[in-house]
Backbone as CSV, one residue per row, in Angstrom:
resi,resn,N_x,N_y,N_z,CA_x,CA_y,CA_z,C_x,C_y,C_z
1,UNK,115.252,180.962,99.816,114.841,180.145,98.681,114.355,178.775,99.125
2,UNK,114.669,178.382,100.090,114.592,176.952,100.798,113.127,176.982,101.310
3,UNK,112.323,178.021,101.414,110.989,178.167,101.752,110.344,178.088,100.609
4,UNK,110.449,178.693,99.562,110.035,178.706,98.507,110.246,177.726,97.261
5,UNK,109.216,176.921,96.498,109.391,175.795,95.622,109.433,176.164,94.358
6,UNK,110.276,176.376,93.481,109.528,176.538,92.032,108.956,175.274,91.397
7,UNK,107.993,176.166,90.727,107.063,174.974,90.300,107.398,173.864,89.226
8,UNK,109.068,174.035,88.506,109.238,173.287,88.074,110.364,172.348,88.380
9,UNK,110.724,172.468,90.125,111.766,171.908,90.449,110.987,170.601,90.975
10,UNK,111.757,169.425,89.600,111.032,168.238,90.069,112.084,167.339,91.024
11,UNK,113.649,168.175,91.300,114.165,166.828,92.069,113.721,167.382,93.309
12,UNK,113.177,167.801,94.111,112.713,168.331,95.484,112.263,167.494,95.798
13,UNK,112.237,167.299,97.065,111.694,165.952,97.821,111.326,167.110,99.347
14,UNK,110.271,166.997,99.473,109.809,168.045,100.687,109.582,167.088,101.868
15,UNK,110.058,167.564,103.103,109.966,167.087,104.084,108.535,166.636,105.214
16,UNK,108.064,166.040,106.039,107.109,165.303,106.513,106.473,166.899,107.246
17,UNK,105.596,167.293,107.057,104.948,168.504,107.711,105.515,169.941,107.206
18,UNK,106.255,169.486,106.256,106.629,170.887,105.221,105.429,171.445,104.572
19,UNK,105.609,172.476,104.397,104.694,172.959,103.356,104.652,173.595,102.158
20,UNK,104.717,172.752,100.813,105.423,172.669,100.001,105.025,173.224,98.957
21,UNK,103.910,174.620,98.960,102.822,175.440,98.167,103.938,176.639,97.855
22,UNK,103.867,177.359,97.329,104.942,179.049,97.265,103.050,179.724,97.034
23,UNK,103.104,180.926,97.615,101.909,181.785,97.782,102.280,183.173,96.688
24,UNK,101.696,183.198,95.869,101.556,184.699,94.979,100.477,185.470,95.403
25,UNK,100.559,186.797,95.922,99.884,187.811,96.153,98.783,188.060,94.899
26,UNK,98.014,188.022,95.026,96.387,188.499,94.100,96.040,189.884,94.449
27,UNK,94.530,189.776,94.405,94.216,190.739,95.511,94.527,191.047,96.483
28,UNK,94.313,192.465,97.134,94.711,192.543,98.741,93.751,191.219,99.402
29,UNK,94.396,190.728,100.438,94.267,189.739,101.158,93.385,188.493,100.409
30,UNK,94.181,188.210,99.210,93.853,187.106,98.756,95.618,186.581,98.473
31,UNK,94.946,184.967,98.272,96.914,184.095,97.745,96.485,183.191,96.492
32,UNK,97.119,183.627,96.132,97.167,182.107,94.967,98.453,181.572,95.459
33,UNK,97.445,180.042,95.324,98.809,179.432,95.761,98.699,178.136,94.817
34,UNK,100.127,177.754,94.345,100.237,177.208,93.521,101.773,175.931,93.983
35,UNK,101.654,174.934,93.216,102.242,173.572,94.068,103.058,172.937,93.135
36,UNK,103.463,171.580,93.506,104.687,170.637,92.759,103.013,169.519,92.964
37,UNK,102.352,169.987,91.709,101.183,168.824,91.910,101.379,167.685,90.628
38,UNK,102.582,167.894,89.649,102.351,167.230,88.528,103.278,166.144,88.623
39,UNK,103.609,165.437,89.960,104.317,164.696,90.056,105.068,163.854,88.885
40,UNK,106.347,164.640,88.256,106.802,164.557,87.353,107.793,163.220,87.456
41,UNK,107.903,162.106,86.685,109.022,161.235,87.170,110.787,161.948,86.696
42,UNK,111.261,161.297,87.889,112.855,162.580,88.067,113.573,162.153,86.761
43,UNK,113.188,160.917,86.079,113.843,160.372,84.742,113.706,160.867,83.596
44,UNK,111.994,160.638,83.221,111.310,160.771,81.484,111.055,162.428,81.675
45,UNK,110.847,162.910,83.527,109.859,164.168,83.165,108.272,164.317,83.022
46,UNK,107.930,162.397,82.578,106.831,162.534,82.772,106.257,162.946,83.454
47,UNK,104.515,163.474,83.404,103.560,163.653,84.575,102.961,162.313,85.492
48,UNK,102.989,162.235,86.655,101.925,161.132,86.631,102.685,160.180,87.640
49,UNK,103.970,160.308,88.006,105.206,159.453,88.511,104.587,159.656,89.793
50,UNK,104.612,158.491,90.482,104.098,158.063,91.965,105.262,157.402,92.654
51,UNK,106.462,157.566,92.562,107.232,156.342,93.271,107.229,155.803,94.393
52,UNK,107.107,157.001,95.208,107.034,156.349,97.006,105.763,155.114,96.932
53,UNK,104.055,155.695,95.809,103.262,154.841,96.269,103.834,153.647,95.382
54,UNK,104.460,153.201,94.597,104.671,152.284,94.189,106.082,151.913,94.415
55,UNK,106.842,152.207,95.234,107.967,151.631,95.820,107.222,150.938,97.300
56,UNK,105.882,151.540,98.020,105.630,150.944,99.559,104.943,149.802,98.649
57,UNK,103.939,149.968,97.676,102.643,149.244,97.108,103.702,147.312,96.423
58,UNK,104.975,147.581,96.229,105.994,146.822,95.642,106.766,145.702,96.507
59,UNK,107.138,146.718,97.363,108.041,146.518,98.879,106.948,145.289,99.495
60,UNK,105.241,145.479,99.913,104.460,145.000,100.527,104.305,143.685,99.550
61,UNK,103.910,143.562,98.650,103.253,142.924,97.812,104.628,141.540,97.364
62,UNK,106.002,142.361,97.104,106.883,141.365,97.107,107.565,140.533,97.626
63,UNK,107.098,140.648,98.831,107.253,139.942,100.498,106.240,139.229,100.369
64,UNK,104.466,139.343,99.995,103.700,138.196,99.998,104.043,137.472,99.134
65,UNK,104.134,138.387,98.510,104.505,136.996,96.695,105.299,136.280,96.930
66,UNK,106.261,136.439,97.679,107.833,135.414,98.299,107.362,134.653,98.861
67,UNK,106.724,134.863,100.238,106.118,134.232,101.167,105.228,132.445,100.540
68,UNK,104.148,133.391,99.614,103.546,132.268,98.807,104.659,131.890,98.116
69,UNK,104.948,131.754,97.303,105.561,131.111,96.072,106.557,130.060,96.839
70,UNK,107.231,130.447,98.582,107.920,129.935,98.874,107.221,128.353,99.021
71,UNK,105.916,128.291,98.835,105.499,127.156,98.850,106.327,126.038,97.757
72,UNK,106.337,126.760,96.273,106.935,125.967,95.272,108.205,125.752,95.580
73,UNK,108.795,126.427,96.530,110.554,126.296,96.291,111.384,127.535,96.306
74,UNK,112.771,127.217,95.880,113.086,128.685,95.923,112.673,129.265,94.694
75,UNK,112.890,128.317,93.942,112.174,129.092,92.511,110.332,130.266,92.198
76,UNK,109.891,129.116,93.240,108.540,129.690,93.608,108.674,131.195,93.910
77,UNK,109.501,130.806,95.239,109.670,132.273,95.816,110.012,133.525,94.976
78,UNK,111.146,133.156,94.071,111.549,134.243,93.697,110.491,134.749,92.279
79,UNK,109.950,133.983,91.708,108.980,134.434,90.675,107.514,135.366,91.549
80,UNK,107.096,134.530,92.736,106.436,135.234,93.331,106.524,136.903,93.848
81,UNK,107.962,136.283,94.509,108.124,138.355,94.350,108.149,139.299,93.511
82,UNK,108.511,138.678,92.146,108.507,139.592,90.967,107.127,140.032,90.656
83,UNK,106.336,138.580,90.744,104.845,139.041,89.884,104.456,139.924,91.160
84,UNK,104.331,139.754,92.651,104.107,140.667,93.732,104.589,142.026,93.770
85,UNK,105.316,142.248,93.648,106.105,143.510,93.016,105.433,144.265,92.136
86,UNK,105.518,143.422,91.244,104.552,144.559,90.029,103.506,144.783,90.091
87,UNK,102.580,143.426,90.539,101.311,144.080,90.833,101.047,144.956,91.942
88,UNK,101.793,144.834,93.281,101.802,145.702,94.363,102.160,146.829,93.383
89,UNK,103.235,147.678,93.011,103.925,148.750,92.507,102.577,149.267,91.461
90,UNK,101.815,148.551,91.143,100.583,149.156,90.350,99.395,149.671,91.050
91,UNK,99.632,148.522,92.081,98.472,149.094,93.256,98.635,150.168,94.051
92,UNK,100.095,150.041,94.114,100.531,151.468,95.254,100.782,152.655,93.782
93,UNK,100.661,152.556,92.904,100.493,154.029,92.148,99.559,154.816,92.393
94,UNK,98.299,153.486,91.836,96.715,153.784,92.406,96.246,154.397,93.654
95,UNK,96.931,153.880,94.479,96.700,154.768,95.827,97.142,156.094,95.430
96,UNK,98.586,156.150,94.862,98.587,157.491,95.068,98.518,158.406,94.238
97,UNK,98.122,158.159,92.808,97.100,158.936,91.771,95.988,159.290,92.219
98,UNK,95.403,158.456,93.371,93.879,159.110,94.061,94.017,160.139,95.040
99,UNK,95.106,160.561,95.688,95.063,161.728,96.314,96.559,162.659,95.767
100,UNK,95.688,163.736,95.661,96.533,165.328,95.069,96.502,165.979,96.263
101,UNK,97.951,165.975,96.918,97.982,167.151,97.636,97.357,168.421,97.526
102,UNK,97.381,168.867,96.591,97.438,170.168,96.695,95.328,170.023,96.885
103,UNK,95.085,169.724,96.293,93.486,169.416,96.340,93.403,168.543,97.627
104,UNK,93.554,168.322,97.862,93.515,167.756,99.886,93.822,168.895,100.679
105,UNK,94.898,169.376,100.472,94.975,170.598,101.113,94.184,172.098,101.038
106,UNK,93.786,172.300,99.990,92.750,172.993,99.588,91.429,172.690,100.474
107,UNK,91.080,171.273,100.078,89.592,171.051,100.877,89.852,171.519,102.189
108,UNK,90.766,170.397,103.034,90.724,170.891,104.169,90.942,172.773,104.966
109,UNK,91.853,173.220,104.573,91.446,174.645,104.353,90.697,175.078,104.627
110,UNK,89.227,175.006,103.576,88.225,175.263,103.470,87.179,174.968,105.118
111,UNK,87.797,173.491,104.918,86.626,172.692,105.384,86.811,172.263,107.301
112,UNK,88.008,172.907,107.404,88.823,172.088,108.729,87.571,172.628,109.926
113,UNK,87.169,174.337,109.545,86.364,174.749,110.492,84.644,174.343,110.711
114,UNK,84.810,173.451,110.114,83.293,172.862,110.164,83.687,171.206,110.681
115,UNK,84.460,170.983,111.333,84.720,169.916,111.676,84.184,169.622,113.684
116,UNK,83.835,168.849,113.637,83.239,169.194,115.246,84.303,169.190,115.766
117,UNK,85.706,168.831,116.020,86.394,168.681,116.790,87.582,170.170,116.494
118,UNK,86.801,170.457,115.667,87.907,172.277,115.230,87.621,173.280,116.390
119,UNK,88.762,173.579,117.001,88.903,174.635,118.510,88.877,175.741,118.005
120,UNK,87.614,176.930,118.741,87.587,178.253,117.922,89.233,178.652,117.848
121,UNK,89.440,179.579,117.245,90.469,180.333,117.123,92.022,179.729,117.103
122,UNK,92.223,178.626,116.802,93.111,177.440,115.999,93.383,177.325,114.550
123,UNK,94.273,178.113,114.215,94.378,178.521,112.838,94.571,176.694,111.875
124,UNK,94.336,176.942,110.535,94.727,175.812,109.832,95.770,175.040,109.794
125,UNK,96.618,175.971,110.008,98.407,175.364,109.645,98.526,175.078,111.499
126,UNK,97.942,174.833,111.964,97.841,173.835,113.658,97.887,172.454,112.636
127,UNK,96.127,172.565,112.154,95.604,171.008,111.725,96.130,171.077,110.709
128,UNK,96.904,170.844,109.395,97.542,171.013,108.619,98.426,169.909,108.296
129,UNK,99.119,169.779,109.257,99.944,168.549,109.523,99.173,167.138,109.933
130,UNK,98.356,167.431,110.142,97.441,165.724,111.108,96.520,165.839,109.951
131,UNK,95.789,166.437,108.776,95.586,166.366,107.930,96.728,164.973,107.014
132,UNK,97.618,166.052,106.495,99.009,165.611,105.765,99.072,164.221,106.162
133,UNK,98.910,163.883,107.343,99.493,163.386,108.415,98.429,161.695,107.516
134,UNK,97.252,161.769,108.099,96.085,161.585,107.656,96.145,161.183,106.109
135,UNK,96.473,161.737,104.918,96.187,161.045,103.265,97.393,160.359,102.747
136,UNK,98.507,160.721,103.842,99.890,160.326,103.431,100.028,159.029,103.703
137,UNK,99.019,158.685,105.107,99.307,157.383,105.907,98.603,156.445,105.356
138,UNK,96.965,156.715,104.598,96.058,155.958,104.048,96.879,155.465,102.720
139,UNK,97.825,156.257,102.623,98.910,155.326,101.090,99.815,154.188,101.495
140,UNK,100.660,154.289,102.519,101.552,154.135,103.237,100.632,152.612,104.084
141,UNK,99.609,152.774,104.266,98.915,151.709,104.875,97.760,150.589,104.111
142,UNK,98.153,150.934,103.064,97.231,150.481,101.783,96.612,149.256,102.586
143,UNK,95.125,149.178,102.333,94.492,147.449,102.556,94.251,147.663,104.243
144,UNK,94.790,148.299,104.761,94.470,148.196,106.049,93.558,149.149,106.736
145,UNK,92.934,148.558,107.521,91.925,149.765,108.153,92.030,150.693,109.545
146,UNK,91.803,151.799,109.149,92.342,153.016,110.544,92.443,152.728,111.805
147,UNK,91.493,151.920,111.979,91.411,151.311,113.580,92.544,150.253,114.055
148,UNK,93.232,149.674,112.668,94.354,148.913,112.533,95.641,149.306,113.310
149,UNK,95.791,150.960,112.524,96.774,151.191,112.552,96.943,152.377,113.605
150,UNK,96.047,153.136,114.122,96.078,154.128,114.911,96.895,154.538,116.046
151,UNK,96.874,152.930,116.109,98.053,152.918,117.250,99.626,153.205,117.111
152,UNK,99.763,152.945,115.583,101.044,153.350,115.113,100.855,154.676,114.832
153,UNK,100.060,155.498,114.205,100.227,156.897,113.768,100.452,157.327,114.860
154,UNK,99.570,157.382,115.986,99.934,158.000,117.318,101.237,158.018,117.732
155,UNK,101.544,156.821,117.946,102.665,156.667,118.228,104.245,157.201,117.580
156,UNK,103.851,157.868,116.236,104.994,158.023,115.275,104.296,159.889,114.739
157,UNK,103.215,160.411,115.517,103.071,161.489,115.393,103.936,162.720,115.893
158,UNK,104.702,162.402,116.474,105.444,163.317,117.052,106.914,163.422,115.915
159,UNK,106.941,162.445,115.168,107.584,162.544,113.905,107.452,163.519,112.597
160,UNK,105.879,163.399,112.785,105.426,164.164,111.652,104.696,165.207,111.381
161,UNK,104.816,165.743,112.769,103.937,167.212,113.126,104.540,168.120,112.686
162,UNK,105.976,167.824,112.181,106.474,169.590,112.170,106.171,170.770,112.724
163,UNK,105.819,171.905,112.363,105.823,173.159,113.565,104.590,172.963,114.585
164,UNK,103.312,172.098,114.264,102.124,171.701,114.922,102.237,171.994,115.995
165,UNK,101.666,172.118,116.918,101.390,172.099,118.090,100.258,171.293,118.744
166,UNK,99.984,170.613,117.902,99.146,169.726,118.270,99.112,168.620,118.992
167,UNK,98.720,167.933,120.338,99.024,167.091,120.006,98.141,165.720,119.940
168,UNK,98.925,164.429,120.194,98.113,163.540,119.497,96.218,163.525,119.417
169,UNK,95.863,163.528,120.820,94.723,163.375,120.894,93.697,164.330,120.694
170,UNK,94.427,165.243,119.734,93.487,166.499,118.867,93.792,166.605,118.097
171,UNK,94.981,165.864,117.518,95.196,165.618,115.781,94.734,164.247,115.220
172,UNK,94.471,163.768,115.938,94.361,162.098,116.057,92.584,162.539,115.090
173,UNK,91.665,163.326,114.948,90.549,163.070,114.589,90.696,163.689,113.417
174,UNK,91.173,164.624,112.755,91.882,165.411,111.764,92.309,164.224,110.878
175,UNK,93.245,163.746,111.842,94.102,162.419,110.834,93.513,161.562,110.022
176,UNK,92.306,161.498,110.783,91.146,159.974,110.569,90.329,160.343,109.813
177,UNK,89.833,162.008,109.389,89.108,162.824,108.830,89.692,162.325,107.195
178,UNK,91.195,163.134,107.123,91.457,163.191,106.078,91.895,161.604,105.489
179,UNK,92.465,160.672,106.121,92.387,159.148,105.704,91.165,158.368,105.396
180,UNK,90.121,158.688,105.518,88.622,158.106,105.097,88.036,159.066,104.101
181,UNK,88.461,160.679,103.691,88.644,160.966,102.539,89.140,160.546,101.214
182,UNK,90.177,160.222,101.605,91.088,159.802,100.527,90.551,158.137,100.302
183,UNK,90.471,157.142,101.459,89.581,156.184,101.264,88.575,156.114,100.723
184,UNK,87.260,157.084,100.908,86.231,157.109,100.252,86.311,157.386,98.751
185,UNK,87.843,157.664,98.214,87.630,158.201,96.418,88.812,156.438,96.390
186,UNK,88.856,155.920,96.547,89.088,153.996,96.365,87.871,153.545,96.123
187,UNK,87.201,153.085,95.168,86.334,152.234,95.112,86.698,150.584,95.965
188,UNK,86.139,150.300,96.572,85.961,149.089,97.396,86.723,148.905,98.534
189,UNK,87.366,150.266,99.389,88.192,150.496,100.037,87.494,150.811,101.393
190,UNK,86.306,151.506,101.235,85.420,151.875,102.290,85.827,151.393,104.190
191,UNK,86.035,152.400,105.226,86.017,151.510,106.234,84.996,152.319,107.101
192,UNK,84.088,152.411,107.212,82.801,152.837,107.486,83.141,152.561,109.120
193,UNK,82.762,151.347,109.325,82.616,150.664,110.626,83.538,151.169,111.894
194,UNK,84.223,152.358,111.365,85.193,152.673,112.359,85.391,154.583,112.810
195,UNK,83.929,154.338,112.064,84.244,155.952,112.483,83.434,156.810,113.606
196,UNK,84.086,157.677,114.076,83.647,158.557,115.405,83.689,159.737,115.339
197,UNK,83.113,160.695,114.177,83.072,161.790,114.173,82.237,162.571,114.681
């Protein structure tokens, strides 16, 4: 059962390179596969609940707001983190209302074998994870640009490969693939200037 998700178990929290789809048989050698895409909040039930992006988008934003405000005082400070907070926690929703797993994972799927750096006969669930790896981090890194941070994903990839076999410097373009995806659906987010595909 621990492999398998039902689709309406919203307290699940799936692990970094899990794969968190359950597959229904269709046709012979077809899957429907179907996901935990309605990110439900664990409280109201609502649809639509983003917390991680608006707990990182909160976390970031209420540290600048401190920072500044500490100009006024302590009083400064502490109003600053609040208004930082909320507006970060709005910004980091936004990030992550713009990417749907399950539709990221889908594309790539599709799309991994038309990638120049895709090795014949390297099934998906190799790149799968450096994908994951890739739309999870462009949330997680909000405002900053790939060339920024690369040095940290690398470095913290061996964290998040799960069964992969990949390693860095052939997941490393996968990663960058799917993070300038998810960048390119941000309006004014664009980081063009850094790419090597």
């Amino acid at each position: 059962m621990a492999d398998q998700l039902r689709k309406d178990d919203v307290n699940y929290t799936a692990m970094p390179g899990e794969d968190i789809r359950t597959t229904t048989p269709g046709a012979p050698g077809e899957d429907i596969r179907t996901g935990k895409d309605e990110n439900r909040d664990p409280i109201t039930e609502a649809p639509g609940a983003h917390p991680v992006g608006v707990g990182v988008g909160a976390a970031g934003a209420g540290a600048a707001g401190a920072l500044i405000g500490s100009v006024a005082g302590p009083v400064g400070a502490a109003v600053g983190a609040v208004v930082g907070a909320v507006a970060g926690g709005l910004a980091g929703k936004g990030v992550a209302e713009a990417v749907n797993p399950t539709v990221e994972d889908a594309y790539w799927r599709e799309e991994y074998r038309n990638r120049p750096y895709y090795q014949q006969g390297v099934a998906y669930d190799e790149y799968a994870p450096a994908y994951r790896y890739g739309w999870e981090s462009r949330g997680r890194y909000a405002g900053r640009k790939y060339d920024e941070v690369e040095s940290d994903l690398g470095r913290d990839w061996n964290r998040f490969k799960g069964k992969s076999r990949l390693e860095w410097e052939r997941a490393r373009l996968a990663t960058k693939d799917a993070w300038h995806r998810v960048e390119n659906k941000m309006p004014g987010e664009r980081d063009d200037l850094d790419r090597d595909r």
